[in-house]
Biopython code that builds the backbone (N, CA, C, O; Angstrom):
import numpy as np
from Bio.PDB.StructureBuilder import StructureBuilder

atoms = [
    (1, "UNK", "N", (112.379, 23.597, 153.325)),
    (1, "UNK", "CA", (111.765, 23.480, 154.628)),
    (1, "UNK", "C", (112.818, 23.126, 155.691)),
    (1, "UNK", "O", (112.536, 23.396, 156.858)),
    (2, "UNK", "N", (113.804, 22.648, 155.460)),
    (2, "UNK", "CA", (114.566, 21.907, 156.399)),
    (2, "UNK", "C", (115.784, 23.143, 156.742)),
    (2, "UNK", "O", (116.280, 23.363, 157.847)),
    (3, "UNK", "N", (116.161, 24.028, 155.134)),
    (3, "UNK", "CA", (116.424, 25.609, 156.071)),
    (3, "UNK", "C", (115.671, 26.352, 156.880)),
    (3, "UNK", "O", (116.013, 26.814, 157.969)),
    (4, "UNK", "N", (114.642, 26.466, 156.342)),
    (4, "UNK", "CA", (113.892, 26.888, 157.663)),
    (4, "UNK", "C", (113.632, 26.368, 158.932)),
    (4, "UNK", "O", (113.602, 27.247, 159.792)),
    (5, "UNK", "N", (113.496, 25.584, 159.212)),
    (5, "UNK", "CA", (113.781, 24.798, 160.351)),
    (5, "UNK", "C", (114.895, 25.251, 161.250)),
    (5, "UNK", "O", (114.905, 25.730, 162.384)),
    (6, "UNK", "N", (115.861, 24.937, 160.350)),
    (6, "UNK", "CA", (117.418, 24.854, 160.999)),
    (6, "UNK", "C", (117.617, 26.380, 161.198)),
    (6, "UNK", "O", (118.416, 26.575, 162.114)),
    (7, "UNK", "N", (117.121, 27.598, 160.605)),
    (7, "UNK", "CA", (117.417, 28.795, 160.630)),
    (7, "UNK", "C", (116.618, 29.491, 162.334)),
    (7, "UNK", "O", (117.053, 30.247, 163.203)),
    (8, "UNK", "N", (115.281, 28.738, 162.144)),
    (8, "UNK", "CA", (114.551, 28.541, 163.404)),
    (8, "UNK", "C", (115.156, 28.509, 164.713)),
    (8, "UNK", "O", (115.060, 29.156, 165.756)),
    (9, "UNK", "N", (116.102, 27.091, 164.094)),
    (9, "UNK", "CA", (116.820, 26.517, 165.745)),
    (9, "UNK", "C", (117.642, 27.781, 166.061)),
    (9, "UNK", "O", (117.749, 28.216, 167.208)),
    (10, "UNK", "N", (118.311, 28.438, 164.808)),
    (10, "UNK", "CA", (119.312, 29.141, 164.933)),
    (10, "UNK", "C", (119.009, 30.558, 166.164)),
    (10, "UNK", "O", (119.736, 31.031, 167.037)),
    (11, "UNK", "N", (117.990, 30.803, 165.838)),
    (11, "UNK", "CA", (117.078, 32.044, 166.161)),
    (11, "UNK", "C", (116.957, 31.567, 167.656)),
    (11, "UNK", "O", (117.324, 32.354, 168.529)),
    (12, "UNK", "N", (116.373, 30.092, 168.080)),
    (12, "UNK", "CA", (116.040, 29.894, 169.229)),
    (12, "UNK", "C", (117.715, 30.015, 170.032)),
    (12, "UNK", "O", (117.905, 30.716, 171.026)),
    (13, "UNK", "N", (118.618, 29.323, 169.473)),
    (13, "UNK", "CA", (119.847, 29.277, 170.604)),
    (13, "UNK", "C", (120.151, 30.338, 170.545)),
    (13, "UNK", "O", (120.800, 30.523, 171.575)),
    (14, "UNK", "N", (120.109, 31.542, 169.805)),
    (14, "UNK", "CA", (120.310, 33.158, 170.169)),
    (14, "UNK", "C", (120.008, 33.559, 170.919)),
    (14, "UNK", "O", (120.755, 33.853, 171.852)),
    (15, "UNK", "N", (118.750, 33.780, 170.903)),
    (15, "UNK", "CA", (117.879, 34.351, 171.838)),
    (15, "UNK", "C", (118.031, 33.795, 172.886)),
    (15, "UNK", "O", (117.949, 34.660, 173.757)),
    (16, "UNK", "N", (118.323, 32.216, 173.600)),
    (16, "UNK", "CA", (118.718, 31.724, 174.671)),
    (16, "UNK", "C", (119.725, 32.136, 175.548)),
    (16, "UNK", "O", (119.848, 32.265, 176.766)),
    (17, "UNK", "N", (120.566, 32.342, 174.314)),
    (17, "UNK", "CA", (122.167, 32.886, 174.997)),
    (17, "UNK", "C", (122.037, 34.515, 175.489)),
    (17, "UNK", "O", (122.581, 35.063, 176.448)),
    (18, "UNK", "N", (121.145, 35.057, 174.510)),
    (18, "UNK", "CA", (121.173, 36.464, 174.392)),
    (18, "UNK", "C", (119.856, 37.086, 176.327)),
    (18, "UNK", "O", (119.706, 38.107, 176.997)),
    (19, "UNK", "N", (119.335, 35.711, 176.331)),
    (19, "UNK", "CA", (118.854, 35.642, 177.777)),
    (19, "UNK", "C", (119.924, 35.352, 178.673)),
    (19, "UNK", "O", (120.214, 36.310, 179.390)),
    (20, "UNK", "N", (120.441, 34.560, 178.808)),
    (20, "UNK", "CA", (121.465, 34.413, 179.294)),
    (20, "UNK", "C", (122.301, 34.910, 180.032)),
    (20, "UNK", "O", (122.661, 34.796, 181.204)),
    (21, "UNK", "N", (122.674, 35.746, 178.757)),
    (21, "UNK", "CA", (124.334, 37.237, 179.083)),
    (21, "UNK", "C", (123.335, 37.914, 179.753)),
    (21, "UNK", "O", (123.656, 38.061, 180.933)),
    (22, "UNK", "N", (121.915, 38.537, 179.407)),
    (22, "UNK", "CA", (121.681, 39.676, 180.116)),
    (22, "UNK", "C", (121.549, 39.234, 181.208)),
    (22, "UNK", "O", (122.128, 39.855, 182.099)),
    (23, "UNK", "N", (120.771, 38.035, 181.587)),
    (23, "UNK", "CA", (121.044, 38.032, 183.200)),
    (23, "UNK", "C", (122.368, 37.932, 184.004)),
    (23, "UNK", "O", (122.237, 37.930, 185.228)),
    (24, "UNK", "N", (123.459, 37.859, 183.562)),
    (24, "UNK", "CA", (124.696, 37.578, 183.756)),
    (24, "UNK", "C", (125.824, 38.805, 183.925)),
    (24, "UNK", "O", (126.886, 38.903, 184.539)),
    (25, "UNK", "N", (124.890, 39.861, 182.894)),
    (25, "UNK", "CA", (125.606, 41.187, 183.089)),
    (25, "UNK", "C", (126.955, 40.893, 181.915)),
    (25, "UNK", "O", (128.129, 41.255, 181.998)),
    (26, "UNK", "N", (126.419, 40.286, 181.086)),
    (26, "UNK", "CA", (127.379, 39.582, 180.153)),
    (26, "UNK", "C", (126.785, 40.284, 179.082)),
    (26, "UNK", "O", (125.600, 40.618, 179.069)),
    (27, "UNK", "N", (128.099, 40.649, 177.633)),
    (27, "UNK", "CA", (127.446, 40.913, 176.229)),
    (27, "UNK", "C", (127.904, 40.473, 175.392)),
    (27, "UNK", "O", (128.511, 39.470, 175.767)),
    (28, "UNK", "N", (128.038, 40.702, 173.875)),
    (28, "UNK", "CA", (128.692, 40.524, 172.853)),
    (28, "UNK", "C", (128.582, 41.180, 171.974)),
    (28, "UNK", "O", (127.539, 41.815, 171.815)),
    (29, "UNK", "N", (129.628, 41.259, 171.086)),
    (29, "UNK", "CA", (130.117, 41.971, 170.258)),
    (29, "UNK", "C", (130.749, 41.664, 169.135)),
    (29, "UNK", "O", (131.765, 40.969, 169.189)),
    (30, "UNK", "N", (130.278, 42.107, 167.986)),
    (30, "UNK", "CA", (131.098, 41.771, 166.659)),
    (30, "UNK", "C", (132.462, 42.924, 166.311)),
    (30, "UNK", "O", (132.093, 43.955, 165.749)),
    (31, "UNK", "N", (133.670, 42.833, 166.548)),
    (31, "UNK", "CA", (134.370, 43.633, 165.983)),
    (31, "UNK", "C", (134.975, 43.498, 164.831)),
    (31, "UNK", "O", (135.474, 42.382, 164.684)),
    (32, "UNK", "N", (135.143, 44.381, 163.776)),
    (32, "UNK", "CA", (135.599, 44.435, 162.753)),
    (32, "UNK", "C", (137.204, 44.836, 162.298)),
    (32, "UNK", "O", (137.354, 45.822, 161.576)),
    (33, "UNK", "N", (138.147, 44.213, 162.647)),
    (33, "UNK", "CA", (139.610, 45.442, 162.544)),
    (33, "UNK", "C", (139.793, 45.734, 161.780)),
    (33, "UNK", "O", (140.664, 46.603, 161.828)),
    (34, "UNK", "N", (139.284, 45.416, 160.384)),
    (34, "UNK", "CA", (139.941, 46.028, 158.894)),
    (34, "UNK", "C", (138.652, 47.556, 159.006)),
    (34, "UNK", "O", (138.880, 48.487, 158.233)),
    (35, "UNK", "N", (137.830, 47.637, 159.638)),
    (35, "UNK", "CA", (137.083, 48.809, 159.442)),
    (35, "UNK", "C", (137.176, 50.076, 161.008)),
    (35, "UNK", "O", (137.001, 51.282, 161.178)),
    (36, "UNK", "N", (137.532, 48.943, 161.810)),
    (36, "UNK", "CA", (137.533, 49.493, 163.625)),
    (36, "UNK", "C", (136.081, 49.620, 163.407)),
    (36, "UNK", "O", (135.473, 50.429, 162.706)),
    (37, "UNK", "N", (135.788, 48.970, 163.909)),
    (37, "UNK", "CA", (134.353, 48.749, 163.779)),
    (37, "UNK", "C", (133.783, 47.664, 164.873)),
    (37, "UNK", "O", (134.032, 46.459, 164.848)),
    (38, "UNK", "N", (132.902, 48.399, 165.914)),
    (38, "UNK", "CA", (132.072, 47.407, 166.984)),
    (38, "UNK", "C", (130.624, 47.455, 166.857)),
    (38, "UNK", "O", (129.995, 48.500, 167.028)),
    (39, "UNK", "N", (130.022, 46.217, 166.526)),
    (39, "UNK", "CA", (128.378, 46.270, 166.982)),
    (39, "UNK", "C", (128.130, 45.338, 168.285)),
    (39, "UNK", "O", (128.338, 44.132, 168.422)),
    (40, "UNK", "N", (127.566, 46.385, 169.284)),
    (40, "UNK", "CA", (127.379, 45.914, 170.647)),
    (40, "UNK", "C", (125.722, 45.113, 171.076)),
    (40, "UNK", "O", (124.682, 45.773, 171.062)),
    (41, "UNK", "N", (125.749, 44.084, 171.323)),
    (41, "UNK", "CA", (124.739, 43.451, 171.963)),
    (41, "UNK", "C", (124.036, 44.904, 172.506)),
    (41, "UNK", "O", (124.634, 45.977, 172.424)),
    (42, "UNK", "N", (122.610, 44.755, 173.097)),
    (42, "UNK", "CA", (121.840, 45.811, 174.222)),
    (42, "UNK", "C", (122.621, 45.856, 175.731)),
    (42, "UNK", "O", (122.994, 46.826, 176.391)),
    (43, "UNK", "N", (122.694, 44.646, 175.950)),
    (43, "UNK", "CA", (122.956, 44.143, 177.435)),
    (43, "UNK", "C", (124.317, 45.125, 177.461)),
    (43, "UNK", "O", (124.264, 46.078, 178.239)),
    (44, "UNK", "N", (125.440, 44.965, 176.720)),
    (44, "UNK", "CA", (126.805, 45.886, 176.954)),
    (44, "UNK", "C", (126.677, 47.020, 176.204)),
    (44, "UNK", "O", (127.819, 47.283, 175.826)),
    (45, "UNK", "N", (125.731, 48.035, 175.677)),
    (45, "UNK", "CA", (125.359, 48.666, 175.048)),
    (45, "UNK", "C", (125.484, 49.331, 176.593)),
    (45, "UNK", "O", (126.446, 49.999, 176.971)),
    (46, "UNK", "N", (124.084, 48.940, 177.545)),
    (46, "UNK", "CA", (124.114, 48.897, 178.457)),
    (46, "UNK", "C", (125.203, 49.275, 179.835)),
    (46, "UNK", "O", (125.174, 50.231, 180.610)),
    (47, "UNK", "N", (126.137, 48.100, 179.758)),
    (47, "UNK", "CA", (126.965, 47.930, 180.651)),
    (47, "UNK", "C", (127.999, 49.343, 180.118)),
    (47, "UNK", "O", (128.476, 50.099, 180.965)),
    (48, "UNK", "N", (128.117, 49.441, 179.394)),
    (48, "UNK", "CA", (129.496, 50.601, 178.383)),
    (48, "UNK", "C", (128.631, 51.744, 178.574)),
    (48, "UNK", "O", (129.321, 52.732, 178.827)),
    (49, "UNK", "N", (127.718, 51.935, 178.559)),
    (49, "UNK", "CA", (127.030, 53.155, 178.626)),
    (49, "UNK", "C", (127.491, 53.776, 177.302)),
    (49, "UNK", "O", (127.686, 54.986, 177.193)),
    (50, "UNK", "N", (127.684, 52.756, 176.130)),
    (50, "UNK", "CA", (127.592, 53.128, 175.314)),
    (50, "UNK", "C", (126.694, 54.264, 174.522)),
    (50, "UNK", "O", (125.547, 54.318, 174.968)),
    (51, "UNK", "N", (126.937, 55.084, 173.559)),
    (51, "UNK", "CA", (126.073, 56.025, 172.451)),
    (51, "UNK", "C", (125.447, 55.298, 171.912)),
    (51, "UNK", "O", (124.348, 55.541, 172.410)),
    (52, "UNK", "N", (125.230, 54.196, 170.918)),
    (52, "UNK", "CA", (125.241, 53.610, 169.904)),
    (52, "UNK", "C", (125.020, 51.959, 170.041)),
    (52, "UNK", "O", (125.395, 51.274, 170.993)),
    (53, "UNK", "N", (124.591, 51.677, 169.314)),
    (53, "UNK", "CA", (124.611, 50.113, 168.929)),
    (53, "UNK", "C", (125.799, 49.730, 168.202)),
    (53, "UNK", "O", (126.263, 48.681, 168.647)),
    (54, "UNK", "N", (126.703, 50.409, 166.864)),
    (54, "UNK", "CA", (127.616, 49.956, 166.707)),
    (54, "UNK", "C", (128.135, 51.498, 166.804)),
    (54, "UNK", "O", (127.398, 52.481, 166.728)),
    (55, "UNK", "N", (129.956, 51.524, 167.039)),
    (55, "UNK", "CA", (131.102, 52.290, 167.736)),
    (55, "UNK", "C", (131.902, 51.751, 167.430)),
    (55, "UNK", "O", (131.997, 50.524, 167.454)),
    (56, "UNK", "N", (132.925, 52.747, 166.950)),
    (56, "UNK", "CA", (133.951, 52.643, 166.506)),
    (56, "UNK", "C", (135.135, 52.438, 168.144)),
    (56, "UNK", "O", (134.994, 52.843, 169.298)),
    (57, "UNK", "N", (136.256, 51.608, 167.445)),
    (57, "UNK", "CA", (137.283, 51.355, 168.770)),
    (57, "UNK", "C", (136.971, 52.613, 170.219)),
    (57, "UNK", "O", (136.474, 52.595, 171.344)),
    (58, "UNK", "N", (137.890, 53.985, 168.922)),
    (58, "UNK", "CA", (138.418, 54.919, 169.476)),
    (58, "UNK", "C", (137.377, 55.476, 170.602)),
    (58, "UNK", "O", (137.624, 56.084, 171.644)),
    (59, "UNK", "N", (135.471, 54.847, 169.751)),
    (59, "UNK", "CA", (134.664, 55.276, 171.301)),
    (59, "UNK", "C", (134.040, 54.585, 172.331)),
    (59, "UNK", "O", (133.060, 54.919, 172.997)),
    (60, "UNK", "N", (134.795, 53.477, 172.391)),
    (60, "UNK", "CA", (134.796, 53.079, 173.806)),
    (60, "UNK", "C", (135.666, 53.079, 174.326)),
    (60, "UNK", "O", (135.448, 52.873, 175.520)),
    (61, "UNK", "N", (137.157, 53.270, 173.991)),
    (61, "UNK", "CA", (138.108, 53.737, 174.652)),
    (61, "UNK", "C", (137.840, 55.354, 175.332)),
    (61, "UNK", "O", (138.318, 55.663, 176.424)),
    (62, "UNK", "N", (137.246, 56.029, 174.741)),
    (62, "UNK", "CA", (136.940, 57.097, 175.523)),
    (62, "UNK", "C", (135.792, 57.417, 176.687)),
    (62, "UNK", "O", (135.474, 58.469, 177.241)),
    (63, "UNK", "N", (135.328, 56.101, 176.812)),
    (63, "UNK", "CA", (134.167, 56.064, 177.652)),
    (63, "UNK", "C", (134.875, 55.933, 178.514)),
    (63, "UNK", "O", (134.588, 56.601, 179.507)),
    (64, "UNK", "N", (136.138, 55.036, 178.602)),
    (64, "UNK", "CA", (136.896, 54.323, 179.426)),
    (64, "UNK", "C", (137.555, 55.981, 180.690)),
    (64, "UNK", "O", (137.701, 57.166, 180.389)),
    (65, "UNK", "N", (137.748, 55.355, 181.847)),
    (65, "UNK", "CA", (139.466, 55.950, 182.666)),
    (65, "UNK", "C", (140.393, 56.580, 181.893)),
    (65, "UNK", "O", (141.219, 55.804, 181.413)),
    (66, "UNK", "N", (140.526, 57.667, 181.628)),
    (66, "UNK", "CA", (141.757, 58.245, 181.020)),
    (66, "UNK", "C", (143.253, 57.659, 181.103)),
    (66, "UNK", "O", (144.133, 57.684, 180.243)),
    (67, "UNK", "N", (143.278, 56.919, 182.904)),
    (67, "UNK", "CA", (144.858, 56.332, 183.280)),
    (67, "UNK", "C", (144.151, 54.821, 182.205)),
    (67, "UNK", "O", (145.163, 54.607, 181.538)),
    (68, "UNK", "N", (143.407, 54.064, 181.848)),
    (68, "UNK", "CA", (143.343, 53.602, 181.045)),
    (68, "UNK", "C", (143.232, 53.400, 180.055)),
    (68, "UNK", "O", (143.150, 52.179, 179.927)),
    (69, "UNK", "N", (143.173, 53.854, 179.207)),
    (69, "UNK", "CA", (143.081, 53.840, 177.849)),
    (69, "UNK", "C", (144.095, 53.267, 177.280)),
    (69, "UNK", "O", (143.980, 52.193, 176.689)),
    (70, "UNK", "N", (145.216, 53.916, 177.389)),
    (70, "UNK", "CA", (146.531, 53.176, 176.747)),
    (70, "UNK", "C", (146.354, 51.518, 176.640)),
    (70, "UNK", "O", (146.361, 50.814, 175.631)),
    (71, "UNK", "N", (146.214, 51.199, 177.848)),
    (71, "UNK", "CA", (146.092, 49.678, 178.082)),
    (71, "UNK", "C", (144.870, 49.147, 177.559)),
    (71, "UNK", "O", (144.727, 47.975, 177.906)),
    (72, "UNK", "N", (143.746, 49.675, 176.703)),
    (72, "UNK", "CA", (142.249, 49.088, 175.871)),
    (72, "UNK", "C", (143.203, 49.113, 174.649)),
    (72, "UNK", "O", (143.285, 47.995, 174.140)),
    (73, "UNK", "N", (143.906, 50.007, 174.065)),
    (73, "UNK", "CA", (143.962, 50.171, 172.734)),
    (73, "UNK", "C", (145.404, 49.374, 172.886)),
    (73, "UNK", "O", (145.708, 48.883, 171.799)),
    (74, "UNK", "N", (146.043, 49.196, 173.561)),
    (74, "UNK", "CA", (147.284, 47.883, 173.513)),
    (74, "UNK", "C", (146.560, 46.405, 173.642)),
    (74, "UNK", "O", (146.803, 45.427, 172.935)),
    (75, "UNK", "N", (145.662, 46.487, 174.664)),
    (75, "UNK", "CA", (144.950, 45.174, 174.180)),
    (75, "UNK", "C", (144.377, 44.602, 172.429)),
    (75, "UNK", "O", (144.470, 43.633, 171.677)),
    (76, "UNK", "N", (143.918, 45.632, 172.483)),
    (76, "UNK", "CA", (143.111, 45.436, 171.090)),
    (76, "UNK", "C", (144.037, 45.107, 170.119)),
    (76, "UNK", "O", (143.859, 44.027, 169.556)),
    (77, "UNK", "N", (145.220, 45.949, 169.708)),
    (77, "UNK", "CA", (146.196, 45.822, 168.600)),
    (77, "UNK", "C", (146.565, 44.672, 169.043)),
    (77, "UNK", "O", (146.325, 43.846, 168.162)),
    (78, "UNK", "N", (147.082, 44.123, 170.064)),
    (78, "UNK", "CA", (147.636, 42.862, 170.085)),
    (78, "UNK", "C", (146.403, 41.666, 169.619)),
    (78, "UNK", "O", (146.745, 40.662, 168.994)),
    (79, "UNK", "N", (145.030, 41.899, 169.985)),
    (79, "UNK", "CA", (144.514, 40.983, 169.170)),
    (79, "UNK", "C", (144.207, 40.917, 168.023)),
    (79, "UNK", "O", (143.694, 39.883, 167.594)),
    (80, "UNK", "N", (144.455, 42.090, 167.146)),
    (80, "UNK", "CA", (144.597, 41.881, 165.716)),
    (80, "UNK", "C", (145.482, 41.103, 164.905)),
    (80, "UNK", "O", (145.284, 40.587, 163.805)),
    (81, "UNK", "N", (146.645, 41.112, 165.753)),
    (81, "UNK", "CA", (147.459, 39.402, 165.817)),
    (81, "UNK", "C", (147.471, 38.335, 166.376)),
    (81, "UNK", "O", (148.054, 37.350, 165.924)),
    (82, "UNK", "N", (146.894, 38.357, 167.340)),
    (82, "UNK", "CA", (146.568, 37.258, 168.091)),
    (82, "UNK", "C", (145.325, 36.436, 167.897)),
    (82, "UNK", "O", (145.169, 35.217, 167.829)),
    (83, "UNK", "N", (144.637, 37.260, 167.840)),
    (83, "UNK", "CA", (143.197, 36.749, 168.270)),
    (83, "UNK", "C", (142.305, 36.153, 169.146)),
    (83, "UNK", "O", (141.271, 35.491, 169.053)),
    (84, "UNK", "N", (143.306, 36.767, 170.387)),
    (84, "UNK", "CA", (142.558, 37.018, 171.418)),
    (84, "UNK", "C", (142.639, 37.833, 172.253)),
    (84, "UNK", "O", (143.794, 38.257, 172.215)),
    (85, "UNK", "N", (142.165, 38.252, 172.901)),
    (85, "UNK", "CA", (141.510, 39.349, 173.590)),
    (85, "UNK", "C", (140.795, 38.864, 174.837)),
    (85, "UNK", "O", (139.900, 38.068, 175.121)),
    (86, "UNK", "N", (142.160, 40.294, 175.865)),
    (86, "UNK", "CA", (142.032, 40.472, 177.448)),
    (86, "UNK", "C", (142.202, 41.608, 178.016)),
    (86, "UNK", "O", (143.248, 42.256, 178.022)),
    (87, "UNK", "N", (141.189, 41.891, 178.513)),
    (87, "UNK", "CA", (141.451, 43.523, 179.110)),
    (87, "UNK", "C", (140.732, 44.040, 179.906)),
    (87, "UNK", "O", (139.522, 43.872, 179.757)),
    (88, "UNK", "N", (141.085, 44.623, 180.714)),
    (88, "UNK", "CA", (139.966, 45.058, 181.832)),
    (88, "UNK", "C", (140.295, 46.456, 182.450)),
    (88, "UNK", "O", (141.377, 46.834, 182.901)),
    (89, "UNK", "N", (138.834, 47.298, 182.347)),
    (89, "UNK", "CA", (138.817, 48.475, 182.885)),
    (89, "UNK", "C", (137.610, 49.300, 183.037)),
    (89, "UNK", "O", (136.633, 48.772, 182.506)),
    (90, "UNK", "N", (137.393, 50.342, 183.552)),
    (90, "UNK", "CA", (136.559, 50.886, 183.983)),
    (90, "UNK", "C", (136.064, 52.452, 183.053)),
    (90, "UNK", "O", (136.543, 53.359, 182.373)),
    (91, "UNK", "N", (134.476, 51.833, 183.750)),
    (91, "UNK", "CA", (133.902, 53.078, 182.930)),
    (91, "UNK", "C", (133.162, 53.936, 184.097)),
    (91, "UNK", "O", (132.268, 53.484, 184.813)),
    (92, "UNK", "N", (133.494, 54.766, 184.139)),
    (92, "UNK", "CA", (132.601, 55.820, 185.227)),
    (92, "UNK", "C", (131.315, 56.942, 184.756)),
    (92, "UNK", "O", (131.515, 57.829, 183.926)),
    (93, "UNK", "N", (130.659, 56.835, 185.093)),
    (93, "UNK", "CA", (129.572, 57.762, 184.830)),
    (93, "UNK", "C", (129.039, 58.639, 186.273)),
    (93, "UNK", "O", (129.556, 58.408, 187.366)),
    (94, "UNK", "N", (128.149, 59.468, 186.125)),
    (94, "UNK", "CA", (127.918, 60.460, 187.097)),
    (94, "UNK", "C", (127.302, 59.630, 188.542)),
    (94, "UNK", "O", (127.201, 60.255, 189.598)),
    (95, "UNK", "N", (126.970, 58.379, 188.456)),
    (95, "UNK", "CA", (126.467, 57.451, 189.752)),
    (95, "UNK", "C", (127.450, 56.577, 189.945)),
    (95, "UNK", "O", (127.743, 56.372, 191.122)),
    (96, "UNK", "N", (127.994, 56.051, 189.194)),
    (96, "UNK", "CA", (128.715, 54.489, 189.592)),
    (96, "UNK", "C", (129.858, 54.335, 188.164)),
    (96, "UNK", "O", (130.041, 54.726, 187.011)),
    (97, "UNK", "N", (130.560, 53.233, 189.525)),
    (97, "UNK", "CA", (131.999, 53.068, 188.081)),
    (97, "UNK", "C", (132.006, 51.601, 188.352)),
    (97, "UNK", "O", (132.135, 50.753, 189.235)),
    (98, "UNK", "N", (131.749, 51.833, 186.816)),
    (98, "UNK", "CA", (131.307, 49.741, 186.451)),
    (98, "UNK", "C", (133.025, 49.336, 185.800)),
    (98, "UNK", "O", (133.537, 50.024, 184.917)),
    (99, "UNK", "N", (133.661, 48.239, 186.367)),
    (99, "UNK", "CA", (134.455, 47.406, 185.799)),
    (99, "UNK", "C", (133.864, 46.520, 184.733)),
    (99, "UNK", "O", (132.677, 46.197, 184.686)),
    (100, "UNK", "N", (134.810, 46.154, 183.873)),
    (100, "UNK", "CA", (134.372, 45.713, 182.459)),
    (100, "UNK", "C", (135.835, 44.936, 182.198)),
    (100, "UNK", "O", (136.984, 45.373, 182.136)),
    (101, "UNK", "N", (135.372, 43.818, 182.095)),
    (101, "UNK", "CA", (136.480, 42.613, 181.455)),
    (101, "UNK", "C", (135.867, 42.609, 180.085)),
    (101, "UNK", "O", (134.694, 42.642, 179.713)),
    (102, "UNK", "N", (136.988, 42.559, 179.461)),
    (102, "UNK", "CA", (136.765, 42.015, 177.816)),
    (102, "UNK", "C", (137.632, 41.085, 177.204)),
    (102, "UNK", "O", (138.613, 41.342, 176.506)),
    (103, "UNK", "N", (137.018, 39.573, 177.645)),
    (103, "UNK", "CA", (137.901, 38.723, 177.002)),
    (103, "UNK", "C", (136.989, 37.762, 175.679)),
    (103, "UNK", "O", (135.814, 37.758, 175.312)),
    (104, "UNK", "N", (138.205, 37.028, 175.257)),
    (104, "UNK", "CA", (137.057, 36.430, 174.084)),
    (104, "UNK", "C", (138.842, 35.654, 173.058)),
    (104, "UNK", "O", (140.060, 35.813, 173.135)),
    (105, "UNK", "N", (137.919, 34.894, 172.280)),
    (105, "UNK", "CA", (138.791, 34.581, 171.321)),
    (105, "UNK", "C", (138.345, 34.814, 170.124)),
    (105, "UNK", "O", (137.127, 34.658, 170.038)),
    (106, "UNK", "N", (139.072, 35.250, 168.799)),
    (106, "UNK", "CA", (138.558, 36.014, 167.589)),
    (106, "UNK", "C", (137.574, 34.268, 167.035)),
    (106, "UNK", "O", (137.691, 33.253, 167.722)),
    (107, "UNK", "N", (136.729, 34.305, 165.779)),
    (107, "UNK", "CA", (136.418, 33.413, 165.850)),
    (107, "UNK", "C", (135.563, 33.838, 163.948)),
    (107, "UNK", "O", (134.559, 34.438, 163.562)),
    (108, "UNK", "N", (136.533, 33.208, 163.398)),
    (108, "UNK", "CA", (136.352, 34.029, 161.943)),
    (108, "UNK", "C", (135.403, 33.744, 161.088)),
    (108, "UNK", "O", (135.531, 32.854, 160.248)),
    (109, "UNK", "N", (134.556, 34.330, 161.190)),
    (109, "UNK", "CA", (133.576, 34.118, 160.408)),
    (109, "UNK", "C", (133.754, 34.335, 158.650)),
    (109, "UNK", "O", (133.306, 33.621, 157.754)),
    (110, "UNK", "N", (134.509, 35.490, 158.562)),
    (110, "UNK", "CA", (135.324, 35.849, 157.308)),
    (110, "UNK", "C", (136.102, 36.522, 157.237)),
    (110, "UNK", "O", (136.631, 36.180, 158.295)),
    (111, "UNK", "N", (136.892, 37.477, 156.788)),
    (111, "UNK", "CA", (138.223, 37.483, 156.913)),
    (111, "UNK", "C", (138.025, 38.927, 157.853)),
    (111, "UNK", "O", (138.749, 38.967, 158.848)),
    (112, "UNK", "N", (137.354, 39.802, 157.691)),
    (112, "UNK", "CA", (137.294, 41.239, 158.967)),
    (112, "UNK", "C", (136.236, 40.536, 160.066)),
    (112, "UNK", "O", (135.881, 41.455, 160.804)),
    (113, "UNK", "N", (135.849, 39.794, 160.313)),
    (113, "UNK", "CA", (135.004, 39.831, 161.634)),
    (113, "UNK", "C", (135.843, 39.012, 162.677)),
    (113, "UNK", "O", (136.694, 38.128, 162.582)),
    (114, "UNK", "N", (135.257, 39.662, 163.684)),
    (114, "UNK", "CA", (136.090, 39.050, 165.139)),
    (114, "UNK", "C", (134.844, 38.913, 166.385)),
    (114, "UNK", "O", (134.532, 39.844, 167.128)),
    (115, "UNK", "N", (134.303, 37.701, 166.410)),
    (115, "UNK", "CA", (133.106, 37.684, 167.807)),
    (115, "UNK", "C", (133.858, 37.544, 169.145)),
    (115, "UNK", "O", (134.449, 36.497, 169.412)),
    (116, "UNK", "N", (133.838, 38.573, 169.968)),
    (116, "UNK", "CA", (134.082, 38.401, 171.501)),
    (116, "UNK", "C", (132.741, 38.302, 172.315)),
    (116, "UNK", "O", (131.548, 38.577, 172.185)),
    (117, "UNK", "N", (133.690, 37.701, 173.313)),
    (117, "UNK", "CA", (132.289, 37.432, 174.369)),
    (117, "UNK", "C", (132.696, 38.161, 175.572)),
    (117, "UNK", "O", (133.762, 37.864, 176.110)),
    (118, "UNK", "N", (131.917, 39.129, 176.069)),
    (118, "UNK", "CA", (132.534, 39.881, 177.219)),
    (118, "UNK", "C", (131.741, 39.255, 178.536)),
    (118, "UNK", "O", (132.010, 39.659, 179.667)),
]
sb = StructureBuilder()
sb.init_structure("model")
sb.init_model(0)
sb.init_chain("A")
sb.init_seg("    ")
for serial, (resi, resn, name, xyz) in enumerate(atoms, 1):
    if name == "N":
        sb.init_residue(resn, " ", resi, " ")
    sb.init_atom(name, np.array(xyz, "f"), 0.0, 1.0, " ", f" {name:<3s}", serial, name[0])
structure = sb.get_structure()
């Protein structure tokens, strides 16, 4: 009973936060580097004009500015050593071109996962 409980609370501060970012224009994301592997919150699902709920690196770098790209996928490799992560750039679609910061610190849950907070 007392996991359940606590699994409860768990559920409630999610969903708090996950209110939160969306009003904020804020998301998150689990990345994976041993697989290149992203699962995107709705809210930046959203903001990325993402395909997908989870996407691989290479396709949100292509959502991205062409003069940018270089500079998403130099960010990223450097946080596969670092573990953290800064980068900012733009995604354009046929109405509007949304800027997009992506910072965060890796935060290991086990040995391939990496949570950013954009």
């Amino acid at each position: 009973q007392r996991a359940q409980t606590l699994v409860k609370q768990v559920e409630r501060a999610e969903e708090r936060f996950r209110l939160a970012a969306d009003g904020a224009r804020a998301g998150v994301f689990e990345w994976r580097p041993a697989i290149d592997e992203m699962s995107l919150s709705a809210s930046l699902m959203a903001l990325v004009h993402a395909p997908a709920e989870t996407i691989r690196l290479h396709t949100l770098v292509g959502l991205a500015q062409p003069e940018e790209r270089n500079a998403i996928e130099t960010a990223f490799r450097q946080a596969r050593d670092t573990g953290a992560l800064d980068v900012t750039f733009r995604i354009a679609t046929a109405h509007a071109v949304t800027w997009i910061e992506m910072r965060g610190v890796a935060i290991a849950e086990d040995d391939d996962l990496r949570k950013y907070i954009l």
